[in-house]
C-alpha positions as CSV (number, residue, x, y, z in Angstrom):
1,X,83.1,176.2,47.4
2,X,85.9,175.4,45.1
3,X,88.2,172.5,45.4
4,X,91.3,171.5,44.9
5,X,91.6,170.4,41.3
6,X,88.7,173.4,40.4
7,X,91.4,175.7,42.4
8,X,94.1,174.1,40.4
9,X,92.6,174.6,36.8
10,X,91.2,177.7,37.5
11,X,95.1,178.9,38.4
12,X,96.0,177.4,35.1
13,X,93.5,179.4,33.4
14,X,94.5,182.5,35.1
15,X,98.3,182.1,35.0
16,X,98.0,180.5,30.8
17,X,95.1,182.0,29.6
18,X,94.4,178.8,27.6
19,X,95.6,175.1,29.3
20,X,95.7,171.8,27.2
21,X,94.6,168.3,28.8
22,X,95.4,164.8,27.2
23,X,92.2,162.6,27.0
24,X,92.6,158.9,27.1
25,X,90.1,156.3,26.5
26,X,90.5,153.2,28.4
27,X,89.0,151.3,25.4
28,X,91.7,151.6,22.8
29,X,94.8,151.7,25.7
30,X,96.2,149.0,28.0
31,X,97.4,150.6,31.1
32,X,101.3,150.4,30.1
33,X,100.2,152.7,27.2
34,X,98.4,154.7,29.0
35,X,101.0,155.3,31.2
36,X,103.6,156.1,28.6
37,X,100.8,158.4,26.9
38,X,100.3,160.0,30.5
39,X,104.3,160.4,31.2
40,X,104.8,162.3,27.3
41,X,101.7,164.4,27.5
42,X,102.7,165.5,31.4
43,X,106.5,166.4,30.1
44,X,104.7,168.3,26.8
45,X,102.9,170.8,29.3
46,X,99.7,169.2,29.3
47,X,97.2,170.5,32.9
48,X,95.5,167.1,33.2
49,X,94.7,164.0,31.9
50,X,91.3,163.4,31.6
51,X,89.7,159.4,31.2
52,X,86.9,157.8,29.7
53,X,85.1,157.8,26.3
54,X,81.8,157.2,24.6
55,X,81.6,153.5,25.7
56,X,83.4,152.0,29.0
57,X,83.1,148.0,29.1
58,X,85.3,147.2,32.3
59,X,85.4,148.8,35.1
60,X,88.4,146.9,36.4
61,X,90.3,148.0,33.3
62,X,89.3,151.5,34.2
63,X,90.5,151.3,37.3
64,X,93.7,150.0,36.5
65,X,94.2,152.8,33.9
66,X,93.4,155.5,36.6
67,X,95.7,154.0,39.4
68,X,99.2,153.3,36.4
69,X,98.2,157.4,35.3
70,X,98.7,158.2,38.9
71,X,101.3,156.1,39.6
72,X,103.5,157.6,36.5
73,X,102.4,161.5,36.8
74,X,102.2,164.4,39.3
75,X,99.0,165.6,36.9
76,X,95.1,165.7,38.4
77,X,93.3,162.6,36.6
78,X,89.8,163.8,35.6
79,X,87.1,161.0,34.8
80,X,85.1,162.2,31.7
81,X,82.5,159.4,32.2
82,X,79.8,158.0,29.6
83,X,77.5,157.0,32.2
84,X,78.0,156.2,36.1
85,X,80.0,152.8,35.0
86,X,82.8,155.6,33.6
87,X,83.2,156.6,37.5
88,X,86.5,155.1,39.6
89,X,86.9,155.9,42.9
90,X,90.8,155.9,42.1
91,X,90.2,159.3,40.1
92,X,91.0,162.6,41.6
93,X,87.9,164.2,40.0
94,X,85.1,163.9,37.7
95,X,83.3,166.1,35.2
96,X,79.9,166.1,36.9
97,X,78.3,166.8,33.3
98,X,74.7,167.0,31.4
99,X,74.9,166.4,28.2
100,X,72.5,169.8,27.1
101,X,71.4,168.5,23.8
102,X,70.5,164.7,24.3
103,X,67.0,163.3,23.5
104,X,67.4,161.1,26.3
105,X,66.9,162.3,29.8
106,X,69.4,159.6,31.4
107,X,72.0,162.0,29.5
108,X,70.6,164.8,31.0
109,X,70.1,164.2,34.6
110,X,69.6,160.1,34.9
111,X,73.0,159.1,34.8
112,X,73.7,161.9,37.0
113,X,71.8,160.6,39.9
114,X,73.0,157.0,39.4
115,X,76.4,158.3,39.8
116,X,75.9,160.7,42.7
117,X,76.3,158.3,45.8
118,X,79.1,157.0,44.1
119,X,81.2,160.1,44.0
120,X,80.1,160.9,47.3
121,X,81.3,158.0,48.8
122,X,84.8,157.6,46.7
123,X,85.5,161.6,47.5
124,X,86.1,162.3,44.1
125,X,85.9,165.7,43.6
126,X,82.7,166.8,41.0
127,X,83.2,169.3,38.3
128,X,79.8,170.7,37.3
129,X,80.0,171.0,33.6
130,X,77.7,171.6,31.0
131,X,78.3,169.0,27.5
132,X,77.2,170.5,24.0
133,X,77.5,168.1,20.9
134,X,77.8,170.2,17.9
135,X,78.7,169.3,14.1
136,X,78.8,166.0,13.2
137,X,78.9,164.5,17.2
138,X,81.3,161.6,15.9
139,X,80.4,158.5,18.7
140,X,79.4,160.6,21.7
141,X,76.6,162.1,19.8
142,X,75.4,159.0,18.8
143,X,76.1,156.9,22.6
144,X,74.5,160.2,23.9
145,X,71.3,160.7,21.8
146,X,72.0,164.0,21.1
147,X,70.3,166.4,18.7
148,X,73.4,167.8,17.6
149,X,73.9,171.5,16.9
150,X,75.1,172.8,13.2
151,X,78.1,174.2,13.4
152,X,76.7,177.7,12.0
153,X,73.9,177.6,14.4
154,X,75.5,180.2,17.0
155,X,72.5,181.4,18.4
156,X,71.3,177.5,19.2
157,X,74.6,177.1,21.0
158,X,75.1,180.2,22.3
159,X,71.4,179.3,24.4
160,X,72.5,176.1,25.6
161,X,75.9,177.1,26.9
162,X,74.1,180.4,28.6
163,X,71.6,177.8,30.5
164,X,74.7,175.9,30.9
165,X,75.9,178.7,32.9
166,X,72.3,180.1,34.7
167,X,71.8,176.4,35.8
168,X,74.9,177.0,37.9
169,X,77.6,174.6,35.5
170,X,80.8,176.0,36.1
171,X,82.3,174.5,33.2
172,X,80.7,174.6,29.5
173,X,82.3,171.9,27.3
174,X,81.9,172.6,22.9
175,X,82.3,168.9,22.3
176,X,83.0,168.3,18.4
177,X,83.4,164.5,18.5
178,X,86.0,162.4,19.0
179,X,88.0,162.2,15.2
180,X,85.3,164.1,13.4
181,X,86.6,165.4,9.8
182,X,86.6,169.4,11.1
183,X,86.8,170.5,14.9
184,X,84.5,173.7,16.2
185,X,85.3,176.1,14.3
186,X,87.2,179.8,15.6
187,X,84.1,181.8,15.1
188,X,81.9,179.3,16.9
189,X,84.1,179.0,19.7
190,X,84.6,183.6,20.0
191,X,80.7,183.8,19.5
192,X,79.7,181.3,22.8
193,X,82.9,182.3,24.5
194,X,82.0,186.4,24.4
195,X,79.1,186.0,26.1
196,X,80.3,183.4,29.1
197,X,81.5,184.1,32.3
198,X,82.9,180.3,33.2
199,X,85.5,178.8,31.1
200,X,85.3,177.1,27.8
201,X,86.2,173.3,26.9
202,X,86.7,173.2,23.5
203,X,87.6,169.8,22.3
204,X,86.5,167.1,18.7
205,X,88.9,166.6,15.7
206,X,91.8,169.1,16.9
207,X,95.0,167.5,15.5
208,X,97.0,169.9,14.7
209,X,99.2,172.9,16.0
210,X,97.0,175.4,13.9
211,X,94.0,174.5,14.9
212,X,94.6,174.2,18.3
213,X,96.3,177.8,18.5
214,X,92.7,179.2,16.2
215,X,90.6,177.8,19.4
216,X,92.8,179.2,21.6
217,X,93.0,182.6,19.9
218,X,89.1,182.3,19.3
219,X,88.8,182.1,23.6
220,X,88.5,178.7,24.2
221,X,90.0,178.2,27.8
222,X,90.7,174.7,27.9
223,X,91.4,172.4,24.8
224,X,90.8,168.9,24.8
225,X,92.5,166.2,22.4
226,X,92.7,162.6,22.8
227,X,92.4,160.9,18.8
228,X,95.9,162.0,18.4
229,X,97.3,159.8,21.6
230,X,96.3,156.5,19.6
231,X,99.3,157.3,17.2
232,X,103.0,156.1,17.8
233,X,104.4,159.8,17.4
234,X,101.9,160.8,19.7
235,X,105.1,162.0,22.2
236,X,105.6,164.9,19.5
237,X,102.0,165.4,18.7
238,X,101.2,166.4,22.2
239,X,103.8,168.7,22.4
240,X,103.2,170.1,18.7
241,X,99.6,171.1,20.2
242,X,100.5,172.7,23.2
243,X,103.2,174.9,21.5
244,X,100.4,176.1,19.6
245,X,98.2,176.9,22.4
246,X,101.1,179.0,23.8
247,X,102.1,180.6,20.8
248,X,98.3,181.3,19.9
């Protein structure tokens, strides 16, 4: 059974054919920032705001971020956690996520299992989702030991999304890496996307209104951004990327 914010993004989906959400990493944002980040990206037309990143060092600071997001937006706030200390019970929900492609099983299904009592507990609402690292993987391929996917390789990434999807993800996320020099490229994203039948998270190195309308033209779903927050025109940014998604 679906709930609420799955309900709620699906509707998105459904209603925009391709939704944006802002990602911010508590690691490189105070909470006033984050709140101003949160306040500009909700008024730009962004779904969600998503939190966490490759590395989370305090949870108090994470949970401080969550609670000043919520405080400042109407907007579902989605943990995207590193490991089980990227999990607040303040959040609304979590990407319940195995990273596919890692080396290490604690990526796969360890961290997963440390963190499961956890959401249970808080009621945060898990949404099962299946992480590829392709290209060059930037810091979460590294953090996450994955054996990241060449860009060209569609029939490697195509599998892994498709068992993804059979292992009963309802969510499959093309993760680029966070400021990498190109995002996944259009033809990557149509080739995995064709053959799907759960949405796409397409995020990694999308900074601009071009390439974020290419992903959404190529299928992608949902696109994910978060290195362009860290600037001080990030109030236009946002909104320059989600014009682009809706004029894909």
């Amino acid at each position: 059974m679906f709930g609420r914010i799955e309900k709620y993004l699906l509707g998105k989906i459904s209603a925009e054919k391709t939704i944006h959400m802002t990602l911010i990493d508590p690691e490189k944002i105070t909470s006033a920032q984050a709140a101003v980040v949160a306040e500009n990206s909700e008024n730009s037309g962004t779904t969600a705001i998503m939190i966490g990143g490759s590395t989370v060092s305090s949870q108090e600071h994470l949970d401080d971020v969550v609670q000043v997001i919520k405080k400042n937006v109407d907007l579902p706030t989605i943990l995207f956690p590193n490991n089980a200390s990227g999990i607040s019970k303040h959040s609304d929900a979590i990407w319940f996520m195995s990273l596919l492609n890692s080396a290490d099983p604690y990526y796969l299904v360890g961290a997963q299992i440390q963190g499961a009592p956890l959401i249970k507990k808080f009621n945060i609402e898990p949404l099962p989702m299946g992480y590829i690292i392709v290209g060059q993987g930037g810091t979460a391929g590294i953090v996450g030991q994955a054996i990241t996917i060449p860009y060209e390789k569609f029939d490697v990434v195509l599998a892994h999304a498709l068992a993804g999807q059979y292992l009963g993800m309802r969510f499959i996320y093309l993760e680029g890496g966070s400021g990498v020099t190109n995002p996944v490229p259009p033809e990557l994203i149509s080739a995995v996307k064709k053959h799907l039948d759960v949405p796409l998270i397409v995020g990694g190195g999308i900074r601009t209104r071009e390439q974020a309308a290419a992903a959404a033209q190529a299928g992608a779903d949902i696109i994910v951004t978060g290195n362009i927050i860290e600037n001080v025109d990030n109030k236009q940014r946002i909104a320059e990327i989600v014009e682009g998604i809706r004029q894909k």
